[in-house]
MARMI-392225 format. One record per residue: residue number from 1; residue in three letters; x, y, z of N, C-alpha, C in turn. Coordinates in Angstrom, 2 decimals, padded with zeros to 5 digits. Layout:
residues N
{site NUM; ala; {X; Y; Z}; {X; Y; Z}; {X; Y; Z}}
...
//
This chain:
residues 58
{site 1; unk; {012.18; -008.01; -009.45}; {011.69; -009.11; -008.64}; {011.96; -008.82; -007.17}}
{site 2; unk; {011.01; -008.90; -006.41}; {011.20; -009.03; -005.16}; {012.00; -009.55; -003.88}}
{site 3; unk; {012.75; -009.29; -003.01}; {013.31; -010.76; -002.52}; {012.22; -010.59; -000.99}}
{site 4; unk; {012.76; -012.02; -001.06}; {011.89; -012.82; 000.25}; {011.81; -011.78; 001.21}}
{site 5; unk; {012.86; -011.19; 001.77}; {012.97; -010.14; 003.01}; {012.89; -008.70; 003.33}}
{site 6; unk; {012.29; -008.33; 001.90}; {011.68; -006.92; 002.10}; {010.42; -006.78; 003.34}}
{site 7; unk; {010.18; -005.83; 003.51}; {009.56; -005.57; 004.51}; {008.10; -005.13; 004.09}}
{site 8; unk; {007.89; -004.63; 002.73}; {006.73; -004.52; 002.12}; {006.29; -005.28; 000.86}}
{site 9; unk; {005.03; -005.51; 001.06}; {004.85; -006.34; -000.22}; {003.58; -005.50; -001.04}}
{site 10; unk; {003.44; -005.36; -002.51}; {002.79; -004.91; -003.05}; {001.23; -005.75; -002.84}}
{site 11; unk; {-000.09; -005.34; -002.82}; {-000.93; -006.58; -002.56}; {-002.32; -006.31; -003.85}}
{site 12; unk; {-001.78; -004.69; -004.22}; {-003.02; -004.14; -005.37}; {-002.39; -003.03; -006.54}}
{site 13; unk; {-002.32; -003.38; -007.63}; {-001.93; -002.22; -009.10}; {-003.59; -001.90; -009.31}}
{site 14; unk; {-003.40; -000.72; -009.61}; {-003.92; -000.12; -010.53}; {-003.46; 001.36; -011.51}}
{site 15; unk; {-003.75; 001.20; -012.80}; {-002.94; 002.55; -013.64}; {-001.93; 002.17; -014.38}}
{site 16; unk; {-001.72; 002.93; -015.04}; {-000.25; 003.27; -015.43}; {000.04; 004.40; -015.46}}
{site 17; unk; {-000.58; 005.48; -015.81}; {000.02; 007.17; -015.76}; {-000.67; 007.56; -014.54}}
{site 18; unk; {-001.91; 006.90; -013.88}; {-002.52; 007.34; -012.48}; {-002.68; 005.93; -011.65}}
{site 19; unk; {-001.73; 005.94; -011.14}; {-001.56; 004.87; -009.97}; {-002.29; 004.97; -009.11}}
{site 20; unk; {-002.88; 004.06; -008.54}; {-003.02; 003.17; -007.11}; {-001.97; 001.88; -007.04}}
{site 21; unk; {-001.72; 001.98; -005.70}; {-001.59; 000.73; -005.33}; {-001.49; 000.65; -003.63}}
{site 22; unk; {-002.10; -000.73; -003.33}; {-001.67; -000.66; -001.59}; {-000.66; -001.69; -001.63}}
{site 23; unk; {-000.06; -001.55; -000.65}; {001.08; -001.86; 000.36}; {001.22; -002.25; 001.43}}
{site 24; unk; {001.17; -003.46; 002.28}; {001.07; -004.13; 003.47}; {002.67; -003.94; 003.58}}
{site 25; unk; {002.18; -003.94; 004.99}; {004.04; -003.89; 006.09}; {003.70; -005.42; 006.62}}
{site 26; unk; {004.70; -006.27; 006.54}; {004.49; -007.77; 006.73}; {004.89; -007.64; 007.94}}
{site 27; unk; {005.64; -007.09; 008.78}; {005.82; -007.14; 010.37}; {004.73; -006.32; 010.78}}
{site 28; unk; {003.93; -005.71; 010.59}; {002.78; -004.82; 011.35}; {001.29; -005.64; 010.99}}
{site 29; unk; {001.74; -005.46; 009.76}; {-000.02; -005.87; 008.95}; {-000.34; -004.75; 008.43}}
{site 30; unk; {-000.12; -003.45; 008.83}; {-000.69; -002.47; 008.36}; {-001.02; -001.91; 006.99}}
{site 31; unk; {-002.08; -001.66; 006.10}; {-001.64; -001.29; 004.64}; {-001.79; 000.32; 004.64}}
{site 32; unk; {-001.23; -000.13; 003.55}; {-001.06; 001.75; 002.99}; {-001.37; 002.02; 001.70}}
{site 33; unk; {-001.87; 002.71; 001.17}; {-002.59; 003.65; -000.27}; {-000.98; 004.27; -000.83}}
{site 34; unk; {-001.06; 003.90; -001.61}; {-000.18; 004.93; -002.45}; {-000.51; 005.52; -003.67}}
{site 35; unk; {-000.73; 007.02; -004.22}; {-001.13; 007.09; -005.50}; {-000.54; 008.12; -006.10}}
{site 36; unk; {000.10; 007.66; -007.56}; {000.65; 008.54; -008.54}; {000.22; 008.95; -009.48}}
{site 37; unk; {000.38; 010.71; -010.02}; {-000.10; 010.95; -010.57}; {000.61; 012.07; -011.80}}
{site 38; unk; {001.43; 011.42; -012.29}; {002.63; 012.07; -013.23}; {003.63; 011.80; -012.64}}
{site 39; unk; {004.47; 013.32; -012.16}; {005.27; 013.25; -011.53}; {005.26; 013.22; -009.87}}
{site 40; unk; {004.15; 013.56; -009.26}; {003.61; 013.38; -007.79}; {003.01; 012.05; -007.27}}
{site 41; unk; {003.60; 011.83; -006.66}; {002.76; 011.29; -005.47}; {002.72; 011.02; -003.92}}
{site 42; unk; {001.87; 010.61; -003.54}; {002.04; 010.39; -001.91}; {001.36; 008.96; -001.29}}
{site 43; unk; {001.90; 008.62; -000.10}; {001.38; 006.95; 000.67}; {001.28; 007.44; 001.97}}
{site 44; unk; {-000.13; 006.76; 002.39}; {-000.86; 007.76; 003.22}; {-001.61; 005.72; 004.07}}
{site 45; unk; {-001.56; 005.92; 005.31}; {-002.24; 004.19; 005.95}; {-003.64; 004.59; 005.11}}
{site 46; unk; {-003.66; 003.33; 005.31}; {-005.38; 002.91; 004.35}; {-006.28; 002.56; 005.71}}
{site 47; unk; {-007.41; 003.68; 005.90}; {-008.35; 003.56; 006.90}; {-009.55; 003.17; 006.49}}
{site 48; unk; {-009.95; 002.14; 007.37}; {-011.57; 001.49; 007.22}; {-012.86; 002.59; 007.49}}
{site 49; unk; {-014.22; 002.22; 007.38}; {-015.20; 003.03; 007.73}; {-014.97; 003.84; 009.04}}
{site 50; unk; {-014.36; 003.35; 009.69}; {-014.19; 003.61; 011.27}; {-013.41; 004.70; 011.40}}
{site 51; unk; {-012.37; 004.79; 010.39}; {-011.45; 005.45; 010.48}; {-010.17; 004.87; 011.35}}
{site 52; unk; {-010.18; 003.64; 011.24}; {-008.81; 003.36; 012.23}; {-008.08; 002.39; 010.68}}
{site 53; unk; {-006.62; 002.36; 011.18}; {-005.99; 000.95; 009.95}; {-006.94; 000.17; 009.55}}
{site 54; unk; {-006.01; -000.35; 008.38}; {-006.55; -001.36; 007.97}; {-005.55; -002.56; 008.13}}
{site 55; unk; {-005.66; -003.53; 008.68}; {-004.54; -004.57; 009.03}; {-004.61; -006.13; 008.50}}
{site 56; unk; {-003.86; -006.42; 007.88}; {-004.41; -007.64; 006.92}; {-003.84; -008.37; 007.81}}
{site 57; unk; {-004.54; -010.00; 008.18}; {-003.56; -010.78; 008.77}; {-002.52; -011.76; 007.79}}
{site 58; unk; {-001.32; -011.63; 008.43}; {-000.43; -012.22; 007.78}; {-000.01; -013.61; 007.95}}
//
């Protein structure tokens, strides 16, 4: 369970042996991609068509 004052909040699952999921930073807005795939993975900001962030308002 989460507590109130983490700094990231989960906002999307997908998978179980091949993950997605994004990740908002609640002091920035910014999200982030994360994806697993066995034993690897990596979290990389999540960019729009534009190619700039993606920033959810909080």
């Amino acid at each position: 369970m989460a507590k109130t004052d983490d700094r990231f909040v989960k906002i999307y699952s997908q998978g179980t042996v091949n993950i997605i999921e994004i990740w908002v930073d609640k002091e920035t807005g910014v999200n982030y991609i994360y994806r697993q795939s066995g034993y690897s993975g990596g979290l990389t900001v999540l960019l729009n068509s534009d190619g700039k962030p993606v920033i959810s308002k909080l």
